[in-house]
N, C-alpha and C positions, 0 to 999 in steps of 0.2 A: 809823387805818384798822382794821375790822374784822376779827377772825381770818377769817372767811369771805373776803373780801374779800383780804388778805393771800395767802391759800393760793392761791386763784385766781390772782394774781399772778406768785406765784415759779414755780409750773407752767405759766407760758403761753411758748411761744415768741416770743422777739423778734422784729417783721418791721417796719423804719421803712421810710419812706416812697420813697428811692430803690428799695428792694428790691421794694415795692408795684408803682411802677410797672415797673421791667425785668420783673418776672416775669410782669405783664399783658400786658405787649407778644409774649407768649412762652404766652400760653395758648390753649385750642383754638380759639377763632374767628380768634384770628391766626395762628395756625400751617396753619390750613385756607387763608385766604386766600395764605399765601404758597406752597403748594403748589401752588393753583391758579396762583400766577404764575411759578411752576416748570414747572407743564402745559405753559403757553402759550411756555417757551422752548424745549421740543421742540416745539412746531409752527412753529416757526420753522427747524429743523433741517430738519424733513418738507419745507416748502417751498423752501428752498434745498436739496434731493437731487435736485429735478428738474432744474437745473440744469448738476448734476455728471455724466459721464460713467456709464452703465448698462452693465455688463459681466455678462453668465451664462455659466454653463457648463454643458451638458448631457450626459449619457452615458445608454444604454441598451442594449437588445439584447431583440429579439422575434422567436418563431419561426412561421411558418405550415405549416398543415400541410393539403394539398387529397389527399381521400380519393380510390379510384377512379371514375372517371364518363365518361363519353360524350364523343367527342370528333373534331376531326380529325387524323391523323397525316400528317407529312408523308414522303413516300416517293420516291426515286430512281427513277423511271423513263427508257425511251431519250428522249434528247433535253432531260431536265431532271426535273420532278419535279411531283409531284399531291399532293392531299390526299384521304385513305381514310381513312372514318369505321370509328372503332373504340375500343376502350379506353384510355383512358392511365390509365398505372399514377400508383399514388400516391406522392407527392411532400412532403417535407417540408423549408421553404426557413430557414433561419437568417437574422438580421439583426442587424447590429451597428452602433453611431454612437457618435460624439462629436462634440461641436461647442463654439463660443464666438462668442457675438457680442455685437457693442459697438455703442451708439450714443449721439450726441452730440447734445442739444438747440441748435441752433444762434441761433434768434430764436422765440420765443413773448411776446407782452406780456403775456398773461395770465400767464405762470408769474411773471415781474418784477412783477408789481403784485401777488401772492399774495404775496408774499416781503415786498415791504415792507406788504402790510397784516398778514403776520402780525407783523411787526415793531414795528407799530404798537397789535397787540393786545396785544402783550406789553407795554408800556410803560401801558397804560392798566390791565392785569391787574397790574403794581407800583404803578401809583398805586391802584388801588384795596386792595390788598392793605398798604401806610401809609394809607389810610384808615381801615382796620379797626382796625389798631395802634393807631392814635390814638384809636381809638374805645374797645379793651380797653383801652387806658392810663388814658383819663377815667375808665372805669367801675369801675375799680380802687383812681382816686384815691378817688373819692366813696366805695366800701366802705369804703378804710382811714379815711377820715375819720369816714366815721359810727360807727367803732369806737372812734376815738378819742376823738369825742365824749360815746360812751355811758361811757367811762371815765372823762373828765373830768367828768362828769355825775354819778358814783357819790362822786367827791372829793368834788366840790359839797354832794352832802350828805351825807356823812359831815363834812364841817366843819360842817354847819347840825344833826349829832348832838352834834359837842362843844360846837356855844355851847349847845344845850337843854341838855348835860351841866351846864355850869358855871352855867346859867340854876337847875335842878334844885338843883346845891350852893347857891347864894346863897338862894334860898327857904327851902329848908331849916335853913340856919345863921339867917335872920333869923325864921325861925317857931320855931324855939329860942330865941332870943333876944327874943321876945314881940314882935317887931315886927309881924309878917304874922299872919293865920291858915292853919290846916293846908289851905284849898280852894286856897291859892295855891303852896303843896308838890304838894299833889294835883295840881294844872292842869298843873305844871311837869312833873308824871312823867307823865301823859296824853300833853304835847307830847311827851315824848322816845320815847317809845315810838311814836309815829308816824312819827315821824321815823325810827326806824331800819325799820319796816315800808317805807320808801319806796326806804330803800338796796336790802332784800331784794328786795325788787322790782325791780329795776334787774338782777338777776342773770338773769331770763329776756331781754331784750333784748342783753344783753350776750352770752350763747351764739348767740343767733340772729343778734349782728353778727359774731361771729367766723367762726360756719359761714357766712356768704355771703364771707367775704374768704377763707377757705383753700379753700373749692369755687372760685373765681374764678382762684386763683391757682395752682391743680392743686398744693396742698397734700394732706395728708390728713383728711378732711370729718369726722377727732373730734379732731383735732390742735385743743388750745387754744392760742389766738395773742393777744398784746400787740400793741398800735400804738405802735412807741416817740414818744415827744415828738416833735413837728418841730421843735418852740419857738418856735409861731407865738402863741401864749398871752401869751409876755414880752415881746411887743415890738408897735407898734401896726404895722397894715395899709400896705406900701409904695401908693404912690398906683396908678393905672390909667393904662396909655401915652393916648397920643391918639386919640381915634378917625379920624383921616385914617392915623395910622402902623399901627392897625391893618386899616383895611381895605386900606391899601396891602400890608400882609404876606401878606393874605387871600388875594390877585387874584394873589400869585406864590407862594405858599407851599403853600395847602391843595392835599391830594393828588386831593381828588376830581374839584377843577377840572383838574388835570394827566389824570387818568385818562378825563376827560366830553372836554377836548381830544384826544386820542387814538383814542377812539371816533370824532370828528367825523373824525380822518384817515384810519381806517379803513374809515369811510362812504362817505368820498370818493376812496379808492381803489376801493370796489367796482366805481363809473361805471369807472376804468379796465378793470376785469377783465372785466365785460358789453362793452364798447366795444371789446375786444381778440378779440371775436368778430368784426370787421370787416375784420378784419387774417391775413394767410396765417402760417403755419408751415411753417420751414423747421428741418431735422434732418438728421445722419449717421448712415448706418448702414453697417456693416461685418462678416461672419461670418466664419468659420472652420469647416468641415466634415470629418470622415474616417466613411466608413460604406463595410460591405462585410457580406458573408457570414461571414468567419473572423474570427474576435477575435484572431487574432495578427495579421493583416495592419492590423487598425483599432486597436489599441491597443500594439502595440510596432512595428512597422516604419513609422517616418515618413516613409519614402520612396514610400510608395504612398497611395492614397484619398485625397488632398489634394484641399478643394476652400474655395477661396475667393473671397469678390466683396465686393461693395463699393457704396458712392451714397450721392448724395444725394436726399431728396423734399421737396415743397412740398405742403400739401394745405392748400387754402384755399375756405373752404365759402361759396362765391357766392350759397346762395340757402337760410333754414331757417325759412322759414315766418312769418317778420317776428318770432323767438324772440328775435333777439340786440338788436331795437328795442324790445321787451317791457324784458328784463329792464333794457337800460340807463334807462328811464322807470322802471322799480321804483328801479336804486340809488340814484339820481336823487331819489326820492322820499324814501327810508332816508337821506340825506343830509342833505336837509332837515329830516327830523324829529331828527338826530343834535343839528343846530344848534340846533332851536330848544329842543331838550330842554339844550342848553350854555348858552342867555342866562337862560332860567328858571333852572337852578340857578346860576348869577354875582347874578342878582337877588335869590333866598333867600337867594346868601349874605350877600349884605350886608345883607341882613334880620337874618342870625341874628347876624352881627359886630356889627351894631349894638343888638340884644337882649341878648346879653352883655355887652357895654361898659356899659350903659345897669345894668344888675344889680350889676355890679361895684361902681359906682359908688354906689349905691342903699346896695349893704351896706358899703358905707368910710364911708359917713353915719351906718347904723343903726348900725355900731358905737361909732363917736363917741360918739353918742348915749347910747347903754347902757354906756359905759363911766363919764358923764356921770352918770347914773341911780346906776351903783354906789357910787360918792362918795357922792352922796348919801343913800345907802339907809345906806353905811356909819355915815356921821355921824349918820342916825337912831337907829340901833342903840345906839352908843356913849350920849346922851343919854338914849335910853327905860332904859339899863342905869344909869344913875345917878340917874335919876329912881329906881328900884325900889329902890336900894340908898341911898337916903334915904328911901324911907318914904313915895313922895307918889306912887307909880304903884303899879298892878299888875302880873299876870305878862301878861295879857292886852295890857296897851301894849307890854310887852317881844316877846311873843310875834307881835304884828302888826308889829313892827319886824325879828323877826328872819326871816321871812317874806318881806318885802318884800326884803330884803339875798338871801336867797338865790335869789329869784326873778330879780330885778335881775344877779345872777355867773353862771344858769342863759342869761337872755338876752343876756347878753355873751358867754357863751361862745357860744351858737348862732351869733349874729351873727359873730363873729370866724374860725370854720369855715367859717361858709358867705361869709368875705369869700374865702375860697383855694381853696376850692372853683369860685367864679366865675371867679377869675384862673385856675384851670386850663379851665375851659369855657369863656373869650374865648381861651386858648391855644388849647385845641383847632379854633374856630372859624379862627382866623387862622393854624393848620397851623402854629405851631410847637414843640407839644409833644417833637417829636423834630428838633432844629435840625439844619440840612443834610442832612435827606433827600429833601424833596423838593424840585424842579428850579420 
């Protein structure tokens, strides 16, 4: 390993892959979605308050004050009494109240069908809000993997620096030893020098996979970070379930079907809520009053200005303009569209379940493959290096042998990345990245 390479190393913070994914599931677009599915549990509160019992209390006190003006007086004369126009003096009247009154929703359909459509939003606002999750979670997996790969990528050839190393001594020892000439020492320090030009190079991708995994992860965006091993490298690719068991996981698992269901019941609650225009309202209502001129007699003597009553009303609106047959042909219509917007995404999904399986599968092959290939590249290598060290090859057969080996560990590792990569986006499609959360 390179001292450049090494130092970067020891300064980067550790972040493996369990940590990758909880801290995605936990960064701003899913923490914004669960907020919103926080929103939507107080509107479920708002609509069940209409429900509940409404109690106020009121107090106040205002005074009037009628200046002098023109008027009649009323006056005692024989026999009983008259009115004689003349001045009345001015007058200023005090008023004082308190009051309480309570009422009781007794039957409204619309408030009961508000209640469980909020109920219904909120349950579609958690599925969509573990759809997000799942969605920060993939996009987390793949950063930390592509980090991982750019690192496993810098190994790669920094081992393809030590065989030109030891390619470089061998030349050199047998061009001392008059076997070779000096262009086959020269060719050999050519390669190696390229070769470590290609590690250096590998150091600008490498910050730029780290900075997108600790922005991702609402780390700190100069924090340098390591992808520890998963130690998917030492061992070959477990197989892919079945494509019936995953799209059976698909159709009860992913959240967004749970959430696009939800909406469809919220739709179909609206018809009730429009339809519950057709229907009367019945309610209790009850006050409490004390009002008078003195605020001693309205606010400490309980014995006087009492006033209380009481009822029930019905108010049922027989006839509004053909509004309440409108809107129920609107929910009616917001209904339909809920559904048919539910079978098209059940149909995507299993487009995309079986797009992923179909990928998985693809890359469990190419791995094989290229693992297939490395063998073989390797057993080149070994050969073209003994041909050289007998005197009957060049560095140029050595060097297209060792070439082909690194090319060959470069495409095995891709493939073998991107086989878990897949298996985590046929999880994601079949919702079970995060087991038993959704319903």
């Amino acid at each position: 390993m390179s001292v450049l390479l090494l130092a970067a190393v020891l300064a980067a913070t550790p972040v493996n892959l369990e940590e990758a994914r909880a801290r995605s599931r936990e960064n701003v677009q899913a923490l914004t979605a669960l907020l919103q599915a926080s929103s939507a549990e107080q509107d479920v509160r708002i609509a069940r308050s209409q429900l509940l019992p409404q109690l106020q209390l009121s107090a106040g006190g205002s005074v009037t004050y009628a200046g002098t003006r023109r008027g009649y007086n009323i006056v005692p004369v024989e026999g009983g009494f008259e009115q004689v126009e003349g001045d009345v003096a001015p007058v200023t009247i005090p008023g004082f109240n308190l009051g309480l009154s309570l009422s009781q929703l007794i039957y409204d359909r619309a408030v009961w069908a508000r209640l469980e459509q909020s109920g219904a939003q909120l349950e579609a606002q958690r599925g969509e809000a573990l759809e997000q999750q799942d969605t920060s979670e993939l996009e987390g997996i793949q950063r930390f993997y592509s980090l991982f790969r750019t690192q496993a990528t810098i190994l790669v050839l920094q081992k393809n620096v030590e065989r030109s190393e030891q390619q470089l001594e061998r030349a050199r020892a047998l061009f001392h030893a008059g076997r070779v000439g000096k262009a086959e020492e020269l060719s050999a320090q050519v390669n190696l020098g390229n070769d470590r030009i290609a590690v250096v190079a590998r150091q600008s991708q490498l910050a730029t996979d780290q900075a997108r995994l600790t922005a991702w992860l609402a780390m700190p965006g100069a924090e340098a970070v390591e992808a520890v091993d998963p130690g998917v490298l030492s061992q070959p690719p477990a197989p892919a379930p079945s494509l019936e068991q995953s799209l059976q996981a698909a159709r009860t698992r992913r959240p967004l079907l749970v959430a696009l269901r939800q909406r469809l019941r919220a739709a179909e609650l609206q018809e009730s809520i429009a339809n519950a225009g057709y229907l009367p309202r019945f309610s209790l209502e009850g006050s409490y009053s004390r009002n008078g001129s003195d605020p001693r007699l309205v606010f400490a003597d309980p014995r006087r200005q009492n006033t209380l009553n009481g009822g029930i009303s019905l108010s049922w609106n027989l006839f509004n303009g053909f509004s309440t047959q409108a809107q129920a042909r609107r929910a009616q219509y917001q209904s339909r569209v809920a559904e048919l917007n539910l079978q098209q995404s059940e149909r995507e999904l299993e487009g995309s379940v079986r797009q992923a399986h179909v990928a998985l599968q693809a890359q469990i092959t190419s791995t094989e493959l290229a693992e297939a290939n490395r063998k073989a590249a390797a057993a080149a290598l070994v050969l073209a290096e003994e041909r050289f060290n007998a005197g009957v090859s060049s560095t140029l057969e050595v060097r297209d042998a060792q070439l082909k080996l690194t090319q060959a560990e470069l495409t095995l590792l891709e493939n073998r990345i991107n086989v878990e990569i897949a298996r985590f986006a046929l999880m994601r499609a079949m919702g079970t990245l995060a087991p038993g959360e959704a319903k």
